[in-house]
N, C-alpha and C positions, 0 to 999 in steps of 0.2 A: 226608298224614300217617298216616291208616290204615296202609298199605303199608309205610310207613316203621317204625310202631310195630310192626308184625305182623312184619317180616323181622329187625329189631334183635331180639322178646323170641323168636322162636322159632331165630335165632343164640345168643343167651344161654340158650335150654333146652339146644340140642345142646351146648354146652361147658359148660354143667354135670352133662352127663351123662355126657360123656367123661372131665372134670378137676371131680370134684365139690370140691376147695379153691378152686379160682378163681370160684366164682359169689360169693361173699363180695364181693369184691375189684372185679368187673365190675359187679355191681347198680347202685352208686353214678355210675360211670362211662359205664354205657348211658342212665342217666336223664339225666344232665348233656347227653349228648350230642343227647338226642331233645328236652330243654328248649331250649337252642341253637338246631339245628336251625328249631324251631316259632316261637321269638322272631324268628331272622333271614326266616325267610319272610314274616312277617306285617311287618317292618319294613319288609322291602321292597316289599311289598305296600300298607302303609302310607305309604308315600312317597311311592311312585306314583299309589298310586287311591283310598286312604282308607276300605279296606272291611271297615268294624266289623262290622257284625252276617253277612257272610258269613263270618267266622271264627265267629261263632257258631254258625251250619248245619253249617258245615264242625265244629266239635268234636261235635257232637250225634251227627251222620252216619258223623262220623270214631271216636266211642266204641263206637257198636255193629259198625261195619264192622269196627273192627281186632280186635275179642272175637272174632267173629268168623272174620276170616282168623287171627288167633292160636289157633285151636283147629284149623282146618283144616291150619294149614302143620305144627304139632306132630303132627297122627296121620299126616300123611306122612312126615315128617322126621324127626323126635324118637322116640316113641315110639309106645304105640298108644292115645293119646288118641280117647275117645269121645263120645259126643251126651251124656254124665253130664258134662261139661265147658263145654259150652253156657250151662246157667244162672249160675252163676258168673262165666261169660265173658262174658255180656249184661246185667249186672247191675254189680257191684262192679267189675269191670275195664274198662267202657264207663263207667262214670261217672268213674273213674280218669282213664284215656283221654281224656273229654271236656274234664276241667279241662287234662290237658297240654297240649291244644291250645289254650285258650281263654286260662290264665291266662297264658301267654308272647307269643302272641298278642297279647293287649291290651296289653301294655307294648310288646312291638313296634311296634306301630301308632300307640304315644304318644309313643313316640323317632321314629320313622321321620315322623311327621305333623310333626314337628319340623324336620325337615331337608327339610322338601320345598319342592325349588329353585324358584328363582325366574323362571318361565317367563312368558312373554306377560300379563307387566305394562310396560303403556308409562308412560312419564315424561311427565309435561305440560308442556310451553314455557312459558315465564314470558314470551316475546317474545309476537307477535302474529303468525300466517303472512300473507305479503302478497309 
């Protein structure tokens, strides 16, 4: 989710610096898309294995990583973002960060723990084997 969130917002720096009207308009539609994104992983993740509180490491992990490569991929790509960008970026935008991971996450996990099929339960015989 790092990775994800770091290549989505330093996508959205580069077009809004190319097309500064469009960042209005994409803000709303990148969040939606990285919410999505973080629900369906963890549903299905949830489905399968049932693993709550590694979304939880994973948002903690995933808020400072993507502060992070999101400063990094901006001073290559975008502009000439520098180490004055750091705090900011491990701070307010890793905590940011953390909940998007976290709070789609867990709904995920509470739908998807939902639907989780019904494998290797046996039916008991009302007869007697003989």
């Amino acid at each position: 989710m790092a990775v994800i969130y770091a290549a989505a917002e330093t996508l959205l720096a580069k077009v809004q610096v190319n097309h500064p009207d469009s960042g209005s308009i994409l803000d709303p539609i990148v969040l939606a898309v990285l919410v999505g994104v973080s629900g369906l992983w963890a549903g299905v993740d949830g489905w399968r294995r049932k693993r709550g509180m590694h979304w939880f490491y994973a948002g903690l992990i995933g808020g400072v990583l993507a502060g992070l490569l999101t400063v990094i991929a901006k001073a290559l790509f975008v502009d000439q973002t520098g180490v004055w960008a750091l705090g900011p970026a491990l701070t307010g935008n890793a905590a940011f960060i953390a909940l998007l991971i976290m709070l789609p996450a867990g709904l995920g996990i509470a739908v998807g723990g939902r639907l989780e099929p019904v494998q290797g339960r046996r039916t008991e015989r009302s007869e007697p084997r003989g």
